[in-house]
C-alpha positions in Angstrom: 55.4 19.3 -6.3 53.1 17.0 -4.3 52.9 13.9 -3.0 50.1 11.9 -4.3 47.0 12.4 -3.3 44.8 9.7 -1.9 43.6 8.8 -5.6 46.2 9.6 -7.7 46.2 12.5 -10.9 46.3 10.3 -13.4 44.2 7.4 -12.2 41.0 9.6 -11.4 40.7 11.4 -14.3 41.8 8.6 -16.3 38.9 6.6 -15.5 36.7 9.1 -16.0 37.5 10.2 -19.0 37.7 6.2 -20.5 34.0 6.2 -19.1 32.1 7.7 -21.7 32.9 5.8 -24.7 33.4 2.6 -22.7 29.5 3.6 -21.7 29.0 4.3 -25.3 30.0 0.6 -25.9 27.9 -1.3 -23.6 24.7 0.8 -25.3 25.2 -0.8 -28.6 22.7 -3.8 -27.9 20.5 -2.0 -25.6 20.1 0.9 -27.8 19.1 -1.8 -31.0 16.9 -4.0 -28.4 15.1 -0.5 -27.3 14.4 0.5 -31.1 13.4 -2.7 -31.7 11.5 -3.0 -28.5 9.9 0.4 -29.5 8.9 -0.9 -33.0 7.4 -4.2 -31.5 5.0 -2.6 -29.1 3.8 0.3 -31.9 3.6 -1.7 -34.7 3.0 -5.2 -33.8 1.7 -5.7 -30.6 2.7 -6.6 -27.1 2.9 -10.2 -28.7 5.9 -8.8 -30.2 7.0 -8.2 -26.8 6.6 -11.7 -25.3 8.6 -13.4 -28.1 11.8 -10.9 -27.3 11.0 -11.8 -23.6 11.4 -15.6 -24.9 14.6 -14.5 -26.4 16.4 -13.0 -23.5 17.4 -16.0 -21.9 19.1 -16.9 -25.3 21.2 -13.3 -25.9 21.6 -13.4 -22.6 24.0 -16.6 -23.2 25.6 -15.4 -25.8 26.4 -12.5 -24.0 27.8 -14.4 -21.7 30.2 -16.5 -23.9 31.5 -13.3 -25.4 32.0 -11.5 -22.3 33.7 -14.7 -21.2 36.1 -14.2 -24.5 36.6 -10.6 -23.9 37.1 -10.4 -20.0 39.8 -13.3 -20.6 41.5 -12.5 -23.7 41.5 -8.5 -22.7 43.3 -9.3 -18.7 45.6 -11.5 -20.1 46.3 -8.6 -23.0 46.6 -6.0 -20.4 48.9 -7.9 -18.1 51.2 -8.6 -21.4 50.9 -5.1 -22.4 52.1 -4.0 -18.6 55.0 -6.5 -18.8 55.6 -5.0 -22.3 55.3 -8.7 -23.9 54.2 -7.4 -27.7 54.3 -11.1 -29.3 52.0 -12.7 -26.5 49.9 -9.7 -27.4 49.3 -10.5 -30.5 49.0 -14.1 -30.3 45.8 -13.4 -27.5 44.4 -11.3 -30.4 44.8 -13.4 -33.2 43.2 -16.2 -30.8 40.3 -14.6 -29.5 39.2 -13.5 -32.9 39.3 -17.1 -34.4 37.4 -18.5 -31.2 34.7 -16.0 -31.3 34.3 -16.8 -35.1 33.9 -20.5 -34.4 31.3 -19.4 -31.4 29.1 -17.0 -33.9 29.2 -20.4 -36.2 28.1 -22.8 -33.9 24.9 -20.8 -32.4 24.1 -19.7 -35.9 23.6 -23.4 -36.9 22.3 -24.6 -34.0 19.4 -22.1 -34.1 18.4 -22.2 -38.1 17.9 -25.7 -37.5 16.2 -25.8 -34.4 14.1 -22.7 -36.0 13.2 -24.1 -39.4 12.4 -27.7 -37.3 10.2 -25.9 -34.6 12.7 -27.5 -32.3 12.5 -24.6 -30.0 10.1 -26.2 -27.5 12.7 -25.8 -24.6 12.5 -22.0 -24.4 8.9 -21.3 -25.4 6.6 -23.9 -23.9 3.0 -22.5 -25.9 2.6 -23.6 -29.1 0.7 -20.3 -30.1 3.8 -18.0 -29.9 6.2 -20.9 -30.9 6.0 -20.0 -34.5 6.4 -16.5 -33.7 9.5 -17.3 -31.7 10.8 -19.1 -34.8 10.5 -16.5 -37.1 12.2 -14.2 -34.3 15.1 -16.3 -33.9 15.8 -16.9 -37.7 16.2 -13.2 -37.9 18.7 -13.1 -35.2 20.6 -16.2 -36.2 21.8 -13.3 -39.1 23.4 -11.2 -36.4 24.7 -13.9 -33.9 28.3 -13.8 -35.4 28.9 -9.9 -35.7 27.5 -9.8 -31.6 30.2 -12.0 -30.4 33.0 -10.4 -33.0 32.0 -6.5 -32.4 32.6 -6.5 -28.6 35.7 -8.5 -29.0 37.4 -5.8 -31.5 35.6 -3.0 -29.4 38.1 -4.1 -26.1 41.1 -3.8 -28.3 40.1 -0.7 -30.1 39.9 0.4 -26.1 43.6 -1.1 -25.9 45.2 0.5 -28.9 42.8 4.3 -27.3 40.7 4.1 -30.7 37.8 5.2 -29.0 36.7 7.4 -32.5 36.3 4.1 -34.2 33.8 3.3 -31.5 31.7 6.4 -31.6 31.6 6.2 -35.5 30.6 2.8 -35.3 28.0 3.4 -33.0 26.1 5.9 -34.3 25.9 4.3 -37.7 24.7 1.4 -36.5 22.0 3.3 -34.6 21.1 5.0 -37.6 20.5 2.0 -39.9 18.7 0.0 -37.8 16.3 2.9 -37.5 15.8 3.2 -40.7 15.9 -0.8 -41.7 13.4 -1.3 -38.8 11.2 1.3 -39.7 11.3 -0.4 -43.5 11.1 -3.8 -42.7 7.8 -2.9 -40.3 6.3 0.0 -41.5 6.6 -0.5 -45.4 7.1 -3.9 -46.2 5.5 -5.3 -42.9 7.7 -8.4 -42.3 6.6 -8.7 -38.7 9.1 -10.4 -36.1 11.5 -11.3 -38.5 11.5 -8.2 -39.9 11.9 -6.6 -36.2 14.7 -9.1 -35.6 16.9 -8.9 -38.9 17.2 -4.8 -38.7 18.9 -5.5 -35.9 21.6 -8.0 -37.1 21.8 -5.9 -40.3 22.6 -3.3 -38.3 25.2 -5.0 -35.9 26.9 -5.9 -39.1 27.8 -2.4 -39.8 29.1 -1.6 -37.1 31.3 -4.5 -37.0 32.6 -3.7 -40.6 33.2 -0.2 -39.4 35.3 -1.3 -36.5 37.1 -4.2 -38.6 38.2 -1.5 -41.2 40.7 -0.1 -38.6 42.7 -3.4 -38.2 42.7 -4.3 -41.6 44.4 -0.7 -42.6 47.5 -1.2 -41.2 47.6 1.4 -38.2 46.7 -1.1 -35.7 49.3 -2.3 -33.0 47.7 -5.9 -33.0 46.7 -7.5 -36.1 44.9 -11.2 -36.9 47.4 -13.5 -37.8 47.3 -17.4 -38.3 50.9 -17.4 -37.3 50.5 -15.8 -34.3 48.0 -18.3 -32.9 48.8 -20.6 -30.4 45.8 -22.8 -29.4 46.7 -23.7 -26.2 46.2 -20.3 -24.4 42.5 -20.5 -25.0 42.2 -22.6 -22.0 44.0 -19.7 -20.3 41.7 -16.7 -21.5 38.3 -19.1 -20.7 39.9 -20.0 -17.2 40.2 -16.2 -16.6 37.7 -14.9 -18.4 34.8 -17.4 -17.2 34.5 -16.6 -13.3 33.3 -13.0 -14.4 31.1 -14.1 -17.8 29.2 -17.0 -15.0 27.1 -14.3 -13.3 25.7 -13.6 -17.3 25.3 -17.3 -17.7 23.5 -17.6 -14.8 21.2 -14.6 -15.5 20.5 -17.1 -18.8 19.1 -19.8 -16.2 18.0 -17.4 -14.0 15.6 -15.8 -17.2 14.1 -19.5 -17.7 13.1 -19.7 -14.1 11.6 -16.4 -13.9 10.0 -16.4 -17.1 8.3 -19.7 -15.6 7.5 -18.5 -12.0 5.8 -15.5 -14.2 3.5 -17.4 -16.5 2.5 -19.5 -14.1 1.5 -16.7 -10.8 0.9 -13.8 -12.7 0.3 -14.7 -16.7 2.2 -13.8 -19.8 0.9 -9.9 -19.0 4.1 -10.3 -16.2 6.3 -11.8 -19.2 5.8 -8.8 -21.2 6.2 -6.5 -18.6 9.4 -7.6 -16.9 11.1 -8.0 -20.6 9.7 -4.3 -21.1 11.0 -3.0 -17.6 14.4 -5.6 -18.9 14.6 -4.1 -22.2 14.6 -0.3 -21.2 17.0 -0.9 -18.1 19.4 -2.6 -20.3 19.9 1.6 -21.6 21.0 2.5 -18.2 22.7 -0.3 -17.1 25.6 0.0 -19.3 26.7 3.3 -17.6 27.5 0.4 -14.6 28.9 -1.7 -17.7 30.9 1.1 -19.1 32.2 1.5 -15.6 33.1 -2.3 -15.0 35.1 -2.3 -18.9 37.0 0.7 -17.6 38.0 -0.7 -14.2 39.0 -4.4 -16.1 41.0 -2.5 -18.3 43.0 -0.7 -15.2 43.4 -3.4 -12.9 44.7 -6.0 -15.7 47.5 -3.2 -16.6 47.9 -2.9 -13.2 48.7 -6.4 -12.1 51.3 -6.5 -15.2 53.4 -4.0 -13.6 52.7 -4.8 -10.0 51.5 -1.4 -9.2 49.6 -2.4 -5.6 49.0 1.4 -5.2 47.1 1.8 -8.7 45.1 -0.8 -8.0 44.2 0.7 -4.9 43.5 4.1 -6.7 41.6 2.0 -9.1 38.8 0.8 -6.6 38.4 4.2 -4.8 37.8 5.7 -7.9 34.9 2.7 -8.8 33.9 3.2 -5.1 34.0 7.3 -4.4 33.3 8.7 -7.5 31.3 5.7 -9.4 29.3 4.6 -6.9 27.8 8.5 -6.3 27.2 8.8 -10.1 25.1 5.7 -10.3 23.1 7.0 -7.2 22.1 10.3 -9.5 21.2 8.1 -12.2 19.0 5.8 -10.2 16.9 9.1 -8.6 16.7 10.2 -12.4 15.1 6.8 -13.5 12.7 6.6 -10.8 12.0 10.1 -11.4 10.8 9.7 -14.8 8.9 6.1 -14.3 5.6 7.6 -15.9 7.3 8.7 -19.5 9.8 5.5 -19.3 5.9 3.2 -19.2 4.1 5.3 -21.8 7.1 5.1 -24.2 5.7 1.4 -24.5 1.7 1.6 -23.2 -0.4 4.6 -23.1 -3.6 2.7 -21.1 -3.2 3.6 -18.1 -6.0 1.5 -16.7 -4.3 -2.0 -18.2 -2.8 -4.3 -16.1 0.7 -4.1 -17.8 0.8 -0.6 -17.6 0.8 -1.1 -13.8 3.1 -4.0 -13.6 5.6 -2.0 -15.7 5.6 1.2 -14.1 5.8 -0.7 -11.1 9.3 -2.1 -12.2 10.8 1.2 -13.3 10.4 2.8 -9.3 11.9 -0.4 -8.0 14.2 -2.3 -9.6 16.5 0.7 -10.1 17.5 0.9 -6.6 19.6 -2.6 -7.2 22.4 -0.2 -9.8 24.4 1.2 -6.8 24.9 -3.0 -5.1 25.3 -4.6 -8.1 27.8 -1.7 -9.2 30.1 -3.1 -5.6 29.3 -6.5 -6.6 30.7 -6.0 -10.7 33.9 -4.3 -10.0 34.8 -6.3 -6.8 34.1 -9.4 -8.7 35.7 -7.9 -11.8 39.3 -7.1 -9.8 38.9 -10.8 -7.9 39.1 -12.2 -11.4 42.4 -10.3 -12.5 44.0 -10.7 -9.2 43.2 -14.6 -8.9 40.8 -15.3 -6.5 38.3 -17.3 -9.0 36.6 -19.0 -6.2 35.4 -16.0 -4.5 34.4 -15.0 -8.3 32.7 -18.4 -8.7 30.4 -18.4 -5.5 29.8 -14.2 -6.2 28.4 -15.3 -9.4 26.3 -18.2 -8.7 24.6 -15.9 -5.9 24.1 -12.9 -8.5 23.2 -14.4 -11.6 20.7 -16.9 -10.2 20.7 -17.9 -6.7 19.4 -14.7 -5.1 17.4 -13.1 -7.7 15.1 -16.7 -8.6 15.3 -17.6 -4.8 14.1 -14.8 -3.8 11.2 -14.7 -6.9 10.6 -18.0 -5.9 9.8 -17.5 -1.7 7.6 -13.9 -2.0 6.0 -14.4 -5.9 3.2 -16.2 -4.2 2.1 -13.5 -1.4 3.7 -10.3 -3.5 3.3 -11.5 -7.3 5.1 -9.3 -9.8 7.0 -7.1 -7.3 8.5 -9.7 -5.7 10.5 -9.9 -9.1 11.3 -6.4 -9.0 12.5 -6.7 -4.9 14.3 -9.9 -5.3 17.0 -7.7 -7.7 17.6 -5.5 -4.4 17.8 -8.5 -1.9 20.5 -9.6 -4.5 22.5 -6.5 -4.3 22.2 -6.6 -0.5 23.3 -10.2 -0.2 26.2 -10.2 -2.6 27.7 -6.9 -1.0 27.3 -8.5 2.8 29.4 -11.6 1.4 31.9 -9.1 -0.1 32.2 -7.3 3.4 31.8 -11.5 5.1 35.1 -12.2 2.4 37.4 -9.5 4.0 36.6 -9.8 7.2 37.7 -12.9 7.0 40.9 -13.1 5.1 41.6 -9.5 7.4 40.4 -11.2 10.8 39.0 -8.0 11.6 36.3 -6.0 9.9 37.9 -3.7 6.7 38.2 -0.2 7.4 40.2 0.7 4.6 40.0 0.3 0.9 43.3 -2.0 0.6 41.8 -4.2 3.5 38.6 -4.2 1.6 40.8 -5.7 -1.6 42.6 -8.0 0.7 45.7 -7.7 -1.7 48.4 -10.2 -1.1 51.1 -9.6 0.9 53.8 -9.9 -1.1 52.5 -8.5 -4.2 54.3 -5.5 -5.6 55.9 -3.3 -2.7 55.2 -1.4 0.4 54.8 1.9 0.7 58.3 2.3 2.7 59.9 1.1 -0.6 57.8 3.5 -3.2 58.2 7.1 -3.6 55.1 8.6 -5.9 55.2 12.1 -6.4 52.5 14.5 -8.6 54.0 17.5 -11.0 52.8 20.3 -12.6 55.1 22.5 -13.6 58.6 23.0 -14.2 58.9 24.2 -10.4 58.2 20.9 -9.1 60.8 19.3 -12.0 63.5 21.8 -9.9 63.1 20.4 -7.0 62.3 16.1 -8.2 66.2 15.2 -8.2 66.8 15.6 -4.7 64.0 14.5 -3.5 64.6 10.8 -5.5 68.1 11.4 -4.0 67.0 11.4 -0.4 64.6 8.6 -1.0 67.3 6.6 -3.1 70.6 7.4 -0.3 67.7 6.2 2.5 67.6 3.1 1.1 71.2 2.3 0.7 71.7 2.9 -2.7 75.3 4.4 -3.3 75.5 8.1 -4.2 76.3 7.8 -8.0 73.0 5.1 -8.6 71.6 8.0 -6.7 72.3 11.1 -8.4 71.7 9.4 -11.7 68.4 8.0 -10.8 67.4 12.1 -9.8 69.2 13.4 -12.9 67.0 10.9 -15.1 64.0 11.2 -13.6 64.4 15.5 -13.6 65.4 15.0 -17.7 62.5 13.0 -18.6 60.0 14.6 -16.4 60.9 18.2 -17.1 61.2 16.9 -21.3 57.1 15.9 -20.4 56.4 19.6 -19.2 58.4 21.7 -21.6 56.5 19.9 -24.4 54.1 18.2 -23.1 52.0 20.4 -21.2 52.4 23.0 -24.9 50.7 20.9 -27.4 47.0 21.9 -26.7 45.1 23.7 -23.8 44.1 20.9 -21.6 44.7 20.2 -18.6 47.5 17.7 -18.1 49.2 15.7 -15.0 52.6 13.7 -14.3 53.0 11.2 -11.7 56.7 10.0 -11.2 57.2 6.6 -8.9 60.2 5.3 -7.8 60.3 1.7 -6.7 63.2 0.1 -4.4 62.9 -3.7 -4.7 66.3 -6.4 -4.3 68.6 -3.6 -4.7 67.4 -2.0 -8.1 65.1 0.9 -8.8 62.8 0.7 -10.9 61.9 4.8 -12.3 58.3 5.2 -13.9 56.8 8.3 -15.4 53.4 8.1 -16.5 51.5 11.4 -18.3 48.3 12.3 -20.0 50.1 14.4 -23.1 50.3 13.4 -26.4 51.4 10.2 -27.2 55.7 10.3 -27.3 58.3 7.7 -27.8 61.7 9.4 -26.7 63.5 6.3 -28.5 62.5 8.3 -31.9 64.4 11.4 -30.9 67.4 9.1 -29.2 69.1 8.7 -32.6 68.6 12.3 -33.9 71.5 14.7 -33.9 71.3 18.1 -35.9 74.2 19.3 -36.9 73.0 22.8 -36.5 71.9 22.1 -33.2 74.4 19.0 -31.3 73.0 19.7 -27.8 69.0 18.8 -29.0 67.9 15.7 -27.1 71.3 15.0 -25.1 69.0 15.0 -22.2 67.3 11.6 -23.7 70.3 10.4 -25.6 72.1 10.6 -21.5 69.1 8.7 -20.0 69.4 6.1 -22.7 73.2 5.7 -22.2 72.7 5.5 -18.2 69.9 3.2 -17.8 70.1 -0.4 -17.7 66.9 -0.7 -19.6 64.2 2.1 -21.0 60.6 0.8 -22.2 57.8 3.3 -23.5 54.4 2.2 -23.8 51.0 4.3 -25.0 48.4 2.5 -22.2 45.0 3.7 -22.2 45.8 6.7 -23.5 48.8 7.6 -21.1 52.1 7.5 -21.7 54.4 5.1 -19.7 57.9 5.4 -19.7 59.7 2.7 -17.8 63.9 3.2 -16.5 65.3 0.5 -14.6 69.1 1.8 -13.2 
């Protein structure tokens, strides 16, 4: 049996093992915008190009609102789901489906008429690629409600650990925009709207493939009229916006640029940034995947107090993400001739230059803006909205555009490309500016760095967290929550019951547990003193198991099977069980 270690056996590999899929995720709309971005430049033209750079600013808001919906609507689930609150769970559900719908609605009208009108005058400026741009927008104005749905039912799929649904979902859509955009281009030759519509077709699918799991009944939460309560939006948009303003800003910030670009270095420096944009947009949701994974953690988290988690939580973003996105960025800048020729082969051309140029700098941002996403992402769960507020003002437009704006005119088209790592530098310095602050000395540690409240969940004095592997350490767990229990001043029986349960449970996790396949599995046990109760929490990576189903069972061959559970049950003031993530959390109050 050991103490936990400084990031705890669950926590660590949970997050990495959530990473993949959640990266997976995120590379749904860069993967369709690099196919399409791909089929633009071969088979249209870099005019293709500049329209999609037009766009940006435009997905980049929508984004926005639905990353707005699903930061909000999945803390708020996550805290319920920690608390164990299964009704407020579903109502957040129910609610942030049928406010997404009404968003796909509103910016699918809004944009056939403005595109059938030629009312689009306030994003592109020259009437030569205006009409273009039209025809562009028309086609995505087909896939603008399945964008803001599909990321909303991909967090709960993460919720309810359906990450299969995700992959299959993924793939197919891959697959079919390929082959639409390859039809619409190639063979029937439908130009920009042709380029665009694969793409919603495409997004379509895959939100049919992920709806088809909560319409079948297995699902945990399930769309209900009933279950809405209208008044909670205001709750998941007052969480959910501090963290979706630094994408709203990037909106704003894509107008500016796009401007300071036409005007110093020519529309050549608008198709290359949304090339450079386009392709980054692949890598960048490895940090993306990363943030989803560390929202998800820290909202559970904060339902069940757990100050130690969270903790866990940010060394894990900060030791073992952090490093990973430094590999990736040497692997980008390493391969900055291929990345350029995927989209122009002369090398002699100016926005051959200008691109390759982006791909060796603007990497070097990932690791910062990696600090800045999950710092910002746990100051929205825990509360601090202002500090979220001023993080993303600085991010999404402030830095990057004022930057742009001071060195376009001696450096031209890098300074685009360097203003993205100024950014990173300047929002990390406030970060370290923030603690030392609130710390009155400079952080040194990673809670200091957090600056979690005082009073929020309980010192390490009055936890006990302990790490098992085998049925040796279950041995020796009842004394050792003994001791911890009778140093406290709990009376002996409390005690002895509290070590009896935890060794019951614990050793039940082991015995069957660890035997249902060959991976490799961990337990961490806490026990929490607070106003004279205990609070007793296993948490495991095994199969998922509700001991309430065995509870009731008595064989008459067999009397003894499950006393252990049926004992626990009979002892404890109250027991929850909860699947979280993937883990297993069972929860014994004495």
């Amino acid at each position: 049996m050991k103490s936990r270690s400084p990031i705890s056996q669950t926590v660590g590999p949970l997050m990495l093992k959530l990473l993949p899929i959640q990266i997976l995720l995120a590379l749904i709309s860069s993967v369709n915008s690099i196919i399409s971005s791909l089929f633009a430049g071969n088979a249209i033209g870099p005019e293709a190009m500049t329209v999609t750079g037009y766009y940006t600013p435009v997905l980049t808001l929508l984004t926005a609102i639905s990353a707005m919906l699903v930061g909000g609507s999945q803390i708020l689930c996550g805290k319920y789901m920690g608390r164990n609150q299964v009704e407020k769970m579903q109502n957040v559900f129910s609610l942030d489906l049928a406010v997404s719908i009404l968003v796909g609605l509103l910016f699918t009208g809004f944009f056939l008429v403005t595109s059938f009108l030629d009312l689009n005058s306030f994003l592109v400026s020259d009437p030569d690629m205006r009409p273009l741009f039209n025809q562009y927008a028309l086609g995505q104005t087909v896939g603008m409600l399945p964008l803001v749905l599909y990321s909303q039912l991909a967090a709960f799929l993460s919720l309810e650990n359906q990450t299969r649904v995700t992959t299959i979902g993924t793939v197919v859509c891959i697959v079919v925009n390929v082959a639409l955009s390859f039809l619409f281009l190639s063979v029937l030759h439908m130009g920009v709207l042709g380029l665009s519509l694969a793409s919603s077709l495409a997004t379509w699918v895959f939100l049919v493939v992920e709806a088809r799991y909560f319409v079948s009944g297995k699902s945990t939460l399930r769309f209900s009229f009933r279950h809405i309560k209208w008044r909670e939006t205001l709750e998941i948009v007052k969480i959910g916006l501090p963290g979706a303003m630094s994408s709203g800003y990037q909106a704003v910030r894509g107008l500016i640029v796009n401007a300071l670009l036409a005007a110093y270095v020519g529309s050549v420096g608008v198709s290359a940034f949304a090339t450079v944009n386009t392709l980054m947009n692949f890598f960048w949701a490895i940090p993306t995947g990363m943030l989803a994974v560390s929202r998800l953690m820290f909202s559970v988290s904060i339902g069940e107090e757990d100050r130690q988690t969270l903790v866990d939580i940010m060394r894990t973003a900060l030791y073992r993400y952090v490093p990973l996105m430094c590999g990736v960025v040497a692997l980008i800048i390493a391969a900055a001739v291929p990345l350029t020729r995927l989209y122009y082969r002369d090398v002699s051309a100016a926005v051959y230059n200008l691109t390759l140029s982006g791909f060796r700098i603007i990497p070097l941002c990932m690791p910062l803006s990696l600090i800045y996403m999950i710092y910002s992402c746990f100051s929205q769960v825990s509360g601090k909205q202002v500090l979220v507020y001023i993080l993303a003002a600085l991010d999404g437009v402030v830095c990057v555009a004022g930057y742009t704006a001071l060195l376009i005119p001696s450096m031209g088209m890098n300074s685009v490309y360097l203003a993205n790592i100024l950014n990173g530098a300047t929002t990390t310095l406030v970060i370290l500016c923030y603690a030392w602050y609130k710390n009155r000395k400079f952080p040194c540690t990673t809670e200091e760095l957090m600056v979690i409240p005082a009073g929020f969940g309980v010192g390490p004095d009055d936890r006990l967290d302990l790490s098992l592997r085998s049925m040796e350490d279950v041995i020796r767990i009842s004394q050792t929550i003994q001791r911890f229990c009778l140093d406290k001043g709990i009376d002996q029986r409390r005690a002895y019951l509290a070590g009896l349960s935890m060794e019951e449970m614990a050793g039940n996790v082991i015995a069957h547990g660890f035997t249902k396949d060959k991976k490799k599995h961990f337990v961490d046990v806490r026990v929490v003193y607070r106003d004279g109760g205990l609070i007793l929490r296993i948490k495991d990576t095994c199969q998922a198991f509700d001991p309430a189903t065995r509870r009731e069972i008595v064989e008459p061959d067999d009397p003894f099977r499950n006393v252990g559970i049926r004992m626990v049950y009979d002892m404890a003031a109250d027991v929850t069980y909860q699947s979280v993530l993937g883990l297993n959390v069972l929860t014994i109050t004495l």
